[in-house]
VMD Tcl script that draws the C-alpha trace (Angstrom):
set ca {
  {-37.75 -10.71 134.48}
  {-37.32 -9.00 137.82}
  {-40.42 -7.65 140.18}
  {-40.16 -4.61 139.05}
  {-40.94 -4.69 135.95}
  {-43.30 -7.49 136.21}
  {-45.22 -4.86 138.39}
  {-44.87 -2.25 135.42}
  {-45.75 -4.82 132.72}
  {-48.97 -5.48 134.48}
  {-49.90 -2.39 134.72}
  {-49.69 -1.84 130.90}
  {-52.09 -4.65 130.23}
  {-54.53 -3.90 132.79}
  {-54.23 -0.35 131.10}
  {-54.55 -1.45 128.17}
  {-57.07 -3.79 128.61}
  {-59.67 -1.07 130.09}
  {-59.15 1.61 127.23}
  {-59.04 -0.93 124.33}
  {-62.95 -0.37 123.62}
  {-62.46 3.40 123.57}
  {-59.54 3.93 121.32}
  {-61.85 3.66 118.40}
  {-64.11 6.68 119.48}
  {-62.96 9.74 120.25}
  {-66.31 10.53 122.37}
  {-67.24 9.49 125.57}
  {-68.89 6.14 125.82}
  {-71.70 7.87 127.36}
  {-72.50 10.01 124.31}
  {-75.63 9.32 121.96}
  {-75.13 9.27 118.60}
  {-76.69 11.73 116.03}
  {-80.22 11.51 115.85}
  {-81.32 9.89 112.35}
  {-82.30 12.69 110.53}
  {-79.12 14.45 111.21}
  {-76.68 11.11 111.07}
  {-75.95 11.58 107.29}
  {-76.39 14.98 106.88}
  {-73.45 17.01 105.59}
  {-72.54 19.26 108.52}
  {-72.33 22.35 106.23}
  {-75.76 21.49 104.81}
  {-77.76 21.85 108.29}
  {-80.78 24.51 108.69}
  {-79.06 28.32 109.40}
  {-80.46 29.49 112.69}
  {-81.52 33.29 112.04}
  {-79.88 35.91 113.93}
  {-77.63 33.78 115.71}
  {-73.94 34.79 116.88}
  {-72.45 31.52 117.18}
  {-69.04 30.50 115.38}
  {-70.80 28.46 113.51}
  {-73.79 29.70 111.72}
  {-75.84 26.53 111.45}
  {-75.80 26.35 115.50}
  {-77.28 28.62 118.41}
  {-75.38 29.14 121.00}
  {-76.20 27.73 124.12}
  {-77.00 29.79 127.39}
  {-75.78 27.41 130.42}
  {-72.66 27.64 131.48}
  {-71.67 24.05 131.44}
  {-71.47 23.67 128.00}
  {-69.59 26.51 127.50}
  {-68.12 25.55 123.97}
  {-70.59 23.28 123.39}
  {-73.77 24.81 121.18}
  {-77.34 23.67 120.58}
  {-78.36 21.72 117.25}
  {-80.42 23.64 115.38}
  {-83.56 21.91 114.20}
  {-83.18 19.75 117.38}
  {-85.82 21.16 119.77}
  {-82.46 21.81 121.63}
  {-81.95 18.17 123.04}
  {-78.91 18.00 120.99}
  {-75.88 19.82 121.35}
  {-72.93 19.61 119.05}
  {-69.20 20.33 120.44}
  {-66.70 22.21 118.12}
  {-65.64 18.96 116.25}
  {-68.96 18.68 115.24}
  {-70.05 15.59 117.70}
  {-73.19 15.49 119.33}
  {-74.21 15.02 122.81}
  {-77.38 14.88 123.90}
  {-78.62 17.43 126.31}
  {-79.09 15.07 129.32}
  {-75.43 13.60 129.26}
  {-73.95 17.19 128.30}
  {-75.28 18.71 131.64}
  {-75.09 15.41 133.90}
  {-71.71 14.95 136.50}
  {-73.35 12.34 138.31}
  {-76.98 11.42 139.93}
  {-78.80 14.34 142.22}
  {-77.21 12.00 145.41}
  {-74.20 12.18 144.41}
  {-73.80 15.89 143.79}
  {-75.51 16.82 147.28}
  {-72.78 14.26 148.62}
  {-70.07 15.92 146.86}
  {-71.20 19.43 147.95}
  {-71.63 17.97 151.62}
  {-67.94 16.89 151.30}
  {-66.34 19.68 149.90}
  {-67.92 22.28 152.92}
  {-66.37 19.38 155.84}
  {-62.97 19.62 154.01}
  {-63.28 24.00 153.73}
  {-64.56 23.75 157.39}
  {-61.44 21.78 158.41}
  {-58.85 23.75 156.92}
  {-60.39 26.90 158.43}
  {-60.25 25.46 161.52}
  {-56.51 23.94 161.03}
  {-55.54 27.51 160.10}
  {-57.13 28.90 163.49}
  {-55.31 26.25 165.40}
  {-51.96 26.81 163.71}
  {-52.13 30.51 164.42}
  {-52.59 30.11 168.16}
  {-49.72 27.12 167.90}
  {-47.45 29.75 166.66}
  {-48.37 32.50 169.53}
  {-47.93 29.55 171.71}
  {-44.71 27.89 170.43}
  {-44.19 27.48 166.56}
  {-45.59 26.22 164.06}
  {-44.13 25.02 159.95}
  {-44.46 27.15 156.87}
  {-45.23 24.36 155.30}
  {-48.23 23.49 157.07}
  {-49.63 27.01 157.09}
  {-49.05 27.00 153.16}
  {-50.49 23.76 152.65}
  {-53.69 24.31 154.64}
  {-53.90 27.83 152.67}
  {-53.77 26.33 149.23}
  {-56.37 23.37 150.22}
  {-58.79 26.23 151.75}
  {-58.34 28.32 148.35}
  {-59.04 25.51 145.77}
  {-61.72 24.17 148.31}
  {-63.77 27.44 147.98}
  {-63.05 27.56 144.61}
  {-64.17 24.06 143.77}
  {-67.70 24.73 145.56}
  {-68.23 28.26 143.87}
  {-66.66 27.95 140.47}
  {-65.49 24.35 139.76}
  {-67.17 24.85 136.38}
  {-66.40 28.38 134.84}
  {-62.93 28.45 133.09}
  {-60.33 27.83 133.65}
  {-61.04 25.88 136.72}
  {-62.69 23.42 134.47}
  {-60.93 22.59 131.00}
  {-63.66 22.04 128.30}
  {-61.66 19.89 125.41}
  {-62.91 19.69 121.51}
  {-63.55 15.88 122.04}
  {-66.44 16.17 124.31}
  {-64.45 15.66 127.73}
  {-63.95 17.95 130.68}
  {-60.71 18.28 133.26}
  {-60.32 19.54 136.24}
  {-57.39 22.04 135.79}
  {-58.16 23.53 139.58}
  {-57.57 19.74 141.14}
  {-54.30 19.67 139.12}
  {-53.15 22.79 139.36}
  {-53.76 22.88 143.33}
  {-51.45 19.39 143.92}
  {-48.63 21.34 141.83}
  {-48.82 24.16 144.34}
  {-49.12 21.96 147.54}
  {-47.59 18.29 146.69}
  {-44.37 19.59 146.18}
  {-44.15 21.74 149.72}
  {-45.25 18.55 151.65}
  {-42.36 16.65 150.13}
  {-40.11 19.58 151.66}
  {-41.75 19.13 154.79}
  {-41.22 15.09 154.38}
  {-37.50 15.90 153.66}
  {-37.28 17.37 156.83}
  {-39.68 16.10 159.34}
  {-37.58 17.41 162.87}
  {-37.57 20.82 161.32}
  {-34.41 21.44 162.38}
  {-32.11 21.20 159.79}
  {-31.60 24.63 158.01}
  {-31.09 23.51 154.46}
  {-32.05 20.71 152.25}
  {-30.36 18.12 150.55}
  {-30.09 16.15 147.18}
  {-32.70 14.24 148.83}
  {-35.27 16.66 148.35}
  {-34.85 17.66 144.98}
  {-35.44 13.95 144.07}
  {-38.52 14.10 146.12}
  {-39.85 17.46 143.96}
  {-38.59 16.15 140.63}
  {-40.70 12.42 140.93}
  {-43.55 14.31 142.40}
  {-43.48 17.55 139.53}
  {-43.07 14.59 136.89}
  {-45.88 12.76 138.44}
  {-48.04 15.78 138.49}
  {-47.32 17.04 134.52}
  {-47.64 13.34 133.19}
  {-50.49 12.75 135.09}
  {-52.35 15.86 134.13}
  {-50.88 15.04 130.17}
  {-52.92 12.06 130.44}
  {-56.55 12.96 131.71}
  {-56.00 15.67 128.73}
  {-54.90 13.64 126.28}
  {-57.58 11.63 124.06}
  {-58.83 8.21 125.08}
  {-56.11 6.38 123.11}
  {-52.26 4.93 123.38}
  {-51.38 8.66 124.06}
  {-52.89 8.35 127.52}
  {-52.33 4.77 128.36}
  {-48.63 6.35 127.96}
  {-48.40 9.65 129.85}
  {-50.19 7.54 132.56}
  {-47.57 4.63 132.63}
  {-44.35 7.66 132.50}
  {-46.43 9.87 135.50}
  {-47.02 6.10 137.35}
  {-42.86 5.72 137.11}
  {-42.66 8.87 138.44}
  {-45.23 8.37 141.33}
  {-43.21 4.91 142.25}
  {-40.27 6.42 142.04}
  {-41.59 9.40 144.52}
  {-43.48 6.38 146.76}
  {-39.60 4.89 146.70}
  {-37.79 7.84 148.04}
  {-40.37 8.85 150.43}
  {-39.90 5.44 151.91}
  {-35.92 5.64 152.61}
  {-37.25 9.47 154.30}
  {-39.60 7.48 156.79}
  {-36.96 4.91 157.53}
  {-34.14 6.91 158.17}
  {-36.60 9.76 160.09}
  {-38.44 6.77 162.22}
  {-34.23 6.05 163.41}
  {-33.44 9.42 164.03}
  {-36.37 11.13 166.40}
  {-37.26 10.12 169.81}
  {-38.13 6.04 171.27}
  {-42.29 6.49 171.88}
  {-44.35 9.06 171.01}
  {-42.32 10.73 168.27}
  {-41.44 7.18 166.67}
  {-45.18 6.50 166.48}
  {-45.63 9.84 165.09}
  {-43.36 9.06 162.39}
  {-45.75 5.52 161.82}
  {-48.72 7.42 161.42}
  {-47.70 9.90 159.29}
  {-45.98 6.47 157.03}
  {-49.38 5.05 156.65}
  {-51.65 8.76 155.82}
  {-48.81 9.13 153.12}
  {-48.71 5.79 151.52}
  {-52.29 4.51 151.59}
  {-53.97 8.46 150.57}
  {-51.26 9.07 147.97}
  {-51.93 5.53 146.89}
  {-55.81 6.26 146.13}
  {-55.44 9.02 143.64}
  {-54.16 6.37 140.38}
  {-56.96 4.50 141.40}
  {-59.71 7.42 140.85}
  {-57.82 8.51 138.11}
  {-58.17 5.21 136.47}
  {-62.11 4.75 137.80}
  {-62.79 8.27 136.88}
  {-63.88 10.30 133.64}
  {-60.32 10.67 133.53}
  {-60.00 6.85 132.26}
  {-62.50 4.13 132.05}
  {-65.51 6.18 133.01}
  {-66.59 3.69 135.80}
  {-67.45 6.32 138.37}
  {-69.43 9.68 137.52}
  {-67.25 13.00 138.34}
  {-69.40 13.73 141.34}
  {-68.13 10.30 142.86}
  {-64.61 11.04 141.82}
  {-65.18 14.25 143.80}
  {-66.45 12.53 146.86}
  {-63.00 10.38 146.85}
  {-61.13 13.17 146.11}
  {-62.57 15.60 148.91}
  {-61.97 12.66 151.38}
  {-58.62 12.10 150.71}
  {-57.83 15.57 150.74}
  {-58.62 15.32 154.38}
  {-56.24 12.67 155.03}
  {-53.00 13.43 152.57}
  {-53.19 16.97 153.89}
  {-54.74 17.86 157.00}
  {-54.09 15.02 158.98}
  {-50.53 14.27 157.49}
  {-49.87 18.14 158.66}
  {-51.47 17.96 161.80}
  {-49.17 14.82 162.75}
  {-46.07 16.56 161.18}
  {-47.20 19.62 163.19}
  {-47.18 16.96 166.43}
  {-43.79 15.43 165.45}
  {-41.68 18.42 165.40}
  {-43.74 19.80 168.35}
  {-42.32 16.75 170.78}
  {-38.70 16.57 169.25}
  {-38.47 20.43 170.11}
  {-39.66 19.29 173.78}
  {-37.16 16.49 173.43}
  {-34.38 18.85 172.99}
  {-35.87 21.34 175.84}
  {-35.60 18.45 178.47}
  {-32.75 16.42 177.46}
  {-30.32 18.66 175.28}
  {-29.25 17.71 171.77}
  {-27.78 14.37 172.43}
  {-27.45 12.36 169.55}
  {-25.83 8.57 169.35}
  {-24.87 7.04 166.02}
  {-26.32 3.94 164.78}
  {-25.95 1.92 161.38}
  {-28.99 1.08 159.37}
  {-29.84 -0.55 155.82}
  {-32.14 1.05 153.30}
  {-32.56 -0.44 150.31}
  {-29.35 -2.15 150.41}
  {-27.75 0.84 151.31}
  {-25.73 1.17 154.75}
  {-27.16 4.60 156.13}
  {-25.18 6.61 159.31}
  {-28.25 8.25 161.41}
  {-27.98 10.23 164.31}
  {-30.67 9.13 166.80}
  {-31.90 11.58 169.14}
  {-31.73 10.01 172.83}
  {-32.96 11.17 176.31}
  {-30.20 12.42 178.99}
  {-30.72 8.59 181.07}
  {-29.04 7.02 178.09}
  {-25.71 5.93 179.63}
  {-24.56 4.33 176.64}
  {-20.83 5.51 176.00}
  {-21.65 6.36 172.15}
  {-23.76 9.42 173.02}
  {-21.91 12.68 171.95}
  {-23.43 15.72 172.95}
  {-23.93 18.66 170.29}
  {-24.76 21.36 172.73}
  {-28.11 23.70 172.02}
  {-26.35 26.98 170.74}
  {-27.48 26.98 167.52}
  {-31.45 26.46 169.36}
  {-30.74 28.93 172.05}
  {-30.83 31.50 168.79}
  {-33.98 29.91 167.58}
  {-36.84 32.10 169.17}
  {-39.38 29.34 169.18}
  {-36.97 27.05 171.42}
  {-36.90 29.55 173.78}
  {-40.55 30.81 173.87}
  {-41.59 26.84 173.90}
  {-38.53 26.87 177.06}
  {-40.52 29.47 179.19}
  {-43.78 28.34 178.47}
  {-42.38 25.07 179.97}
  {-40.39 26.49 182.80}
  {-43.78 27.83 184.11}
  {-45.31 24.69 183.91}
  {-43.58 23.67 186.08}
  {-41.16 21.20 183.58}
  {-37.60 21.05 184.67}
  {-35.54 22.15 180.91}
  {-31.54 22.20 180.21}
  {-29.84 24.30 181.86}
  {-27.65 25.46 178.65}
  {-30.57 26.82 177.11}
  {-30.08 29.94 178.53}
  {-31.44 32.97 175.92}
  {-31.52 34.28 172.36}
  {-27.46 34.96 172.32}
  {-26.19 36.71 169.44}
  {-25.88 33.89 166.73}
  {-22.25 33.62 167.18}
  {-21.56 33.79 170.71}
  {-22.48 31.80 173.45}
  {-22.07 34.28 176.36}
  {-20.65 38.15 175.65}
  {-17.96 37.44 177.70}
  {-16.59 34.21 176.56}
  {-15.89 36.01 174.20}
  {-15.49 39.11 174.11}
  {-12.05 38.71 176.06}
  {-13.94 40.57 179.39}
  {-15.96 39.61 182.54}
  {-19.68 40.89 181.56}
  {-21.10 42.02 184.63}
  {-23.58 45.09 186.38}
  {-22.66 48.24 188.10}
  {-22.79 47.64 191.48}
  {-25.81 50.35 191.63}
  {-28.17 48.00 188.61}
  {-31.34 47.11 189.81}
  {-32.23 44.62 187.30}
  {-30.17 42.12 188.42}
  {-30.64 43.35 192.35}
  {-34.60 42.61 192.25}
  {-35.67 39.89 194.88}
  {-31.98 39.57 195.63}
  {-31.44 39.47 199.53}
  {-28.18 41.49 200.70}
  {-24.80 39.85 201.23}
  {-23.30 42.07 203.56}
  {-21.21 40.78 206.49}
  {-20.59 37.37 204.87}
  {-16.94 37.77 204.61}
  {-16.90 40.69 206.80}
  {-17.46 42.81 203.97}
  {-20.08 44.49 202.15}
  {-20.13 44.58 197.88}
  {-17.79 48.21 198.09}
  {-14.75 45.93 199.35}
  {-13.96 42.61 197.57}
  {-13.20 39.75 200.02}
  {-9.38 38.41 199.55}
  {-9.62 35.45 197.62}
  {-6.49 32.68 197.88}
  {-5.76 29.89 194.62}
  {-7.92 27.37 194.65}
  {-9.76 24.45 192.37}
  {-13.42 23.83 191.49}
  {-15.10 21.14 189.69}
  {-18.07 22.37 187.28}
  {-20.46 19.71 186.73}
  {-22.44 20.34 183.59}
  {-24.41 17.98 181.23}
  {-22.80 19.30 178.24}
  {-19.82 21.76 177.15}
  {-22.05 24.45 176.40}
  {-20.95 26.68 179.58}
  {-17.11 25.10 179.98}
  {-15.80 28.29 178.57}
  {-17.79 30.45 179.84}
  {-17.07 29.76 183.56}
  {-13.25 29.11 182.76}
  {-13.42 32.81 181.28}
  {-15.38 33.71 184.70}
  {-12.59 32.08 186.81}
  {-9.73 33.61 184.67}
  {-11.03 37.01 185.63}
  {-10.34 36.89 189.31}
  {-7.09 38.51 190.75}
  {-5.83 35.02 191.64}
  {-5.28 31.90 189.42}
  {-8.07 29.30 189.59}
  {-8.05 25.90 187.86}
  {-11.46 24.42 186.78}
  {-12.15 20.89 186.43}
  {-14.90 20.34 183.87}
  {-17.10 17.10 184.31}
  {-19.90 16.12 182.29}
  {-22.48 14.38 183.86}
  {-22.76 13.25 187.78}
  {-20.61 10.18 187.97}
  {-17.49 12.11 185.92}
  {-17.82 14.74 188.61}
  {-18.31 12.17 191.57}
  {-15.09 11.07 190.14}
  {-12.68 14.17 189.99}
  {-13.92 15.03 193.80}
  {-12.50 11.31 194.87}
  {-9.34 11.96 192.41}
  {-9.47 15.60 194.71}
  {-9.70 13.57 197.84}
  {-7.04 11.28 196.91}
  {-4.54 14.43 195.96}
  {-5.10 16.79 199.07}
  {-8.55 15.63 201.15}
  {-11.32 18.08 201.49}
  {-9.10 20.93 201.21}
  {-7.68 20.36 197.87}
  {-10.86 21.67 196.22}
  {-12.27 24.25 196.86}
  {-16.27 23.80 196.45}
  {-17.98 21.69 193.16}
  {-20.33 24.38 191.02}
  {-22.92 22.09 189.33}
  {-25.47 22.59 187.05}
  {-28.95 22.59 188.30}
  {-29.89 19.53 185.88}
  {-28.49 17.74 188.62}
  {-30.18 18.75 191.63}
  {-33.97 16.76 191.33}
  {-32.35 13.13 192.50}
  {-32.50 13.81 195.81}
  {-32.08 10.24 197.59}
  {-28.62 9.50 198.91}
  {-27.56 8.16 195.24}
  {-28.37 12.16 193.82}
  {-24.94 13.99 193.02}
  {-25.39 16.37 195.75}
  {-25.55 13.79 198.31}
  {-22.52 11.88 197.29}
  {-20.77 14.63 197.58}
  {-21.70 15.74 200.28}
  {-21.04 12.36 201.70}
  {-17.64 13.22 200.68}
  {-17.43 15.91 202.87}
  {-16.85 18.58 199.60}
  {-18.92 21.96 199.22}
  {-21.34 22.11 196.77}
  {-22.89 25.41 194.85}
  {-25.05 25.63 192.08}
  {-25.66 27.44 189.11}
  {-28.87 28.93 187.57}
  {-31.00 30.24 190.34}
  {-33.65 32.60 189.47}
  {-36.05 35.47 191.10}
  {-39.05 33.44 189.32}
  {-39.75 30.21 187.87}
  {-39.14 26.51 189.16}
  {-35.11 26.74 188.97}
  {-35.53 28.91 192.22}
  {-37.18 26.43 194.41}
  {-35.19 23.53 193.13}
  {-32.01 24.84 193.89}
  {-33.05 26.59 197.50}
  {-34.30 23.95 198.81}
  {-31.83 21.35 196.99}
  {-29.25 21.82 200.20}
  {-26.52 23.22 198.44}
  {-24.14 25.32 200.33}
  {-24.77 28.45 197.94}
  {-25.73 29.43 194.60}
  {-25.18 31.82 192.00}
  {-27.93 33.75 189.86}
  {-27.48 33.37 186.55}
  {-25.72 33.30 183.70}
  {-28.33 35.14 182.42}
  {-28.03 37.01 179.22}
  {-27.35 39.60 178.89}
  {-25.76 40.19 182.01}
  {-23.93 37.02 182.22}
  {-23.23 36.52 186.06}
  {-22.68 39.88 188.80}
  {-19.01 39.60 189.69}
  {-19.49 40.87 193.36}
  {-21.76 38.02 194.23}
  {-19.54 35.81 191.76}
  {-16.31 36.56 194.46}
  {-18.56 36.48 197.47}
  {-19.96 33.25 196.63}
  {-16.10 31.72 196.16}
  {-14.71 33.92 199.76}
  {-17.43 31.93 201.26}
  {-16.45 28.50 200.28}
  {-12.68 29.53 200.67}
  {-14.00 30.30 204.15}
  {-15.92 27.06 204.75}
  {-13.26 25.09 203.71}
  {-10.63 26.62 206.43}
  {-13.46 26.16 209.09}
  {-13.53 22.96 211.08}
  {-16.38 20.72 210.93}
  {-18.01 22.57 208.32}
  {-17.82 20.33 205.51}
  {-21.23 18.71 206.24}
  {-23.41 21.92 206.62}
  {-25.56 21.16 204.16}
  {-28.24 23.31 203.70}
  {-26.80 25.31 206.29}
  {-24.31 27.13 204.75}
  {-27.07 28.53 202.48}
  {-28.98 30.21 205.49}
  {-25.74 32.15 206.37}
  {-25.15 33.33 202.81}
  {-27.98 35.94 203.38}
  {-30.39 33.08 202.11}
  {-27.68 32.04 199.51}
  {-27.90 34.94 197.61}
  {-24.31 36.03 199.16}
  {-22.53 33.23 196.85}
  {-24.69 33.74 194.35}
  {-27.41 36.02 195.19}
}
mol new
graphics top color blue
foreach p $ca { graphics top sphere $p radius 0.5 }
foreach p [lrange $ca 0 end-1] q [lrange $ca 1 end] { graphics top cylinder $p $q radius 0.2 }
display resetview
């Protein structure tokens, strides 16, 4: 016999075992019997109650509202109350949930948990102004608070509270609120980044266990105190394992995909709140009224309310974290991804591990951040970051139109400002008399070569389409990363010396190393001309690159401007022009202080 169904086998004894006393009752053990005088009695054949409107004439209807269908005994000084199968309770039992403790405990509980999820819901609002936040966490947070306030207010008027002919009570709002929220945390499970825009077979095995789980389990704390529930409990437990199963190969194959430190840890925690919380509710279902009657329904409320706290609010919270960092991830580093081989379950699994931009492992393909650069919250998270002062890619440059990366890649034409716009003139210092010309006559510009150092492809065609655009043929040299580009200037050097390029336009990812063994000084140690890419009126990019000691730069792309073609030419005249000047290979920073403070080659 294998484990698993030694595991389910057990389960039917120990089932079985607990209910065996009660399959021969159909009342709760709790219940008194009739009182003597009433034991023998002929139902039919009890005392008629004058002027009563009961269903039954020979009972009174009874005026609290936790019996509801549950009526008074006439001739019983009212300590008796008979149910519509005609058992009786007595009064005591009929109204008690539980000792005085426990009900203050449970009410105590059940404000904490409505207090938390009105204070997740605050918190999530201002994470969306600030960056972004799930609709699955907003939802589930929204449901909780609903059947929280609900629970404290009216957990006893129907239908919140199912009142069966046998005597026992269930708690349709508990059930009914895990069928609205369950099944959306499973969708946020199935996709923990966030990121992906669809969702997969996965998923719908995730929400048919669960939904299974739910109906079974709910079958079963309705169903009568016999082999009827021992069974709806075992087929909703097969379902719950089989939920508890996937859910597993999820936080495997998630914990391999985000982020080495904080986001793998994420992933951890958010493993254990899932498993052990989920895990709990069998276990009150079996302790509770629901079962074997071992705990009193405040009690089961008490566990309940407390895991509620942890199977929901926290496991949101942390989800909320999780997609939080891998978005900062992808700000910083780009969306490189390297493939790695796992097994789950016997299964040999292909995952796509996100990894930072120091990862010089050959395996790492770059995926570019496009499709994020459309994603409003990328870029609202970008310039909150960018003013803090965090250095983020370079490619993630605006909310482009979802199928374009820059107008004028494609769009076949050079996208550019009259010469008379002022939005892209602000804070821009003059460039007059660089090439001994203002911006109303070009400079002549001769063939040349560039190398464009970039960390990914992302703006390859766009600055080929640039280059294409000028009245004389250019040939760009795309290099990704700082040791590729290091590399075409010594394959330059080799070919023609310093002259056979014409300057290196890099990327200003590029430009914080700056010890001798930073791209800039390398090639500069080369004796090649160096511009960057990217500068800015405001925000860090502008003080990196001025004071980076590049010999110009170039505002921009920006969309949706793209980059201004006069200070696009001037910026190339002005290399052309270093390049024919002796001794000026090695200006440095220089060259940047004759470019009317740069802005000339790019400003």
């Amino acid at each position: 016999m294998g484990r698993h169904h030694q595991l389910i086998y057990l389960c039917v004894c120990v089932l079985i075992a607990g209910w065996a006393p009660r399959f021969t009752e159909q009342a709760p053990e709790l219940a008194e019997k009739r009182p003597p005088s009433e034991r023998d009695t002929p139902y039919a054949n009890l005392e008629k109650v004058p002027g009563t409107t009961a269903p039954n004439a020979n009972v009174e209807l009874d005026g609290w509202a936790q019996y509801h269908d549950f009526y008074y005994l006439a001739g019983s000084d009212k300590e008796w109350v008979v149910g519509p199968v005609d058992q009786c309770y007595c009064k005591a039992w009929a109204k008690s949930h539980g000792t005085k403790n426990e009900e203050d405990a449970a009410t105590v509980w059940a404000y904490i948990v409505f207090a938390i999820c009105i204070i997740q819901l605050m918190y999530f609002a201002f994470a969306a102004w600030k960056a972004t936040v799930g609709w699955e966490e907003v939802y589930v947070a929204t449901v909780e608070l609903v059947h929280i306030a609900l629970a404290i207010w009216h957990e006893f008027d129907k239908p919140a509270m199912l009142y069966l002919n046998d005597g026992q009570m269930v708690s349709w709002l508990r059930y009914s609120a895990w069928l609205l929220s369950c099944p959306v945390i499973l969708i946020h499970l199935s996709n923990l980044t966030g990121l992906k825009g669809d969702y997969s077979k996965r998923t719908m095995s995730l929400l048919v266990s669960d939904i299974g789980t739910i109906v079974f389990g709910t079958s079963a704390a309705l169903a009568p105190p016999n082999h009827v529930k021992v069974i709806f409990f075992i087929i909703g437990l097969c379902y719950g394992l089989f939920t508890f199963f996937t859910a597993a190969k999820v936080y495997i194959e998630a914990y391999h995909t985000v982020p080495k430190g904080q986001c793998r840890n994420l992933v951890r925690a958010m493993a254990w709140t899932y498993f052990v919380s989920w895990a709990m509710f069998p276990i009150l279902f079996i302790l509770g009224r629901e079962a074997f009657g071992h705990i009193t329904y405040w009690g089961s409320n008490i566990g309940h309310f407390i895991l509620e706290i942890f199977s929901k609010n926290l496991w949101t919270l942390l989800g909320h974290g999780l997609r939080y960092r891998i978005r900062q991830h992808i700000i910083i580093h780009g969306n490189l991804t390297k493939k790695t081989k796992i097994n789950i379950a016997g299964d040999t699994v292909d995952v796509e591990e996100y990894v930072d931009s120091n990862d010089k492992d050959s395996d790492v393909v770059n995926n570019g951040t496009k499709e994020f650069s459309n994603r409003h919250s990328f870029m609202v998270m970008k310039d909150r970051m960018q003013k803090n002062g965090t250095q983020t890619r370079a490619s993630l440059q605006g909310d482009s139109p979802p199928d374009e990366e820059m107008p004028s890649a494609k769009k076949g034409k050079l996208d550019t400002m009259e010469e008379g716009s002022d939005s892209m003139e602000d804070d821009v210092p003059s460039s007059k008399g660089l090439s001994g010309m203002g911006m109303d006559g070009m400079p002549s510009l001769q063939p040349g070569r560039v190398v464009l150092v970039v960390p990914d492809m992302e703006l390859v065609e766009f600055f080929r389409q640039q280059f294409s655009f000028l009245p004389v043929p250019f040939e760009v040299y795309p290099a990704i990363g700082a040791d590729q580009g290091v590399q075409l200037a010594q394959q330059g050097l080799q070919l023609g010396g310093t002259p056979y390029l014409d300057f290196v336009l890099v990327a200003p990812d590029f430009l914080h190393n700056r010890s001798p063994s930073g791209l800039v000084a390398r090639l500069k140690m080369m004796g090649m001309r160096v511009c960057a890419f990217g500068w800015q009126p405001q925000g860090p990019q502008r003080e990196l690159i001025e004071s980076s000691g590049v010999d110009g730069f170039l505002m921009g792309p920006i969309h949706p401007q793209g980059i201004h073609r006069g200070q696009f030419v001037q910026l190339i005249a002005r290399m052309q022009a270093l390049k024919r000047m002796p001794g000026a290979q090695n200006m440095g920073g220089m060259g940047a202080m004759g470019m009317g403070m740069g802005m000339g080659m790019g400003m």
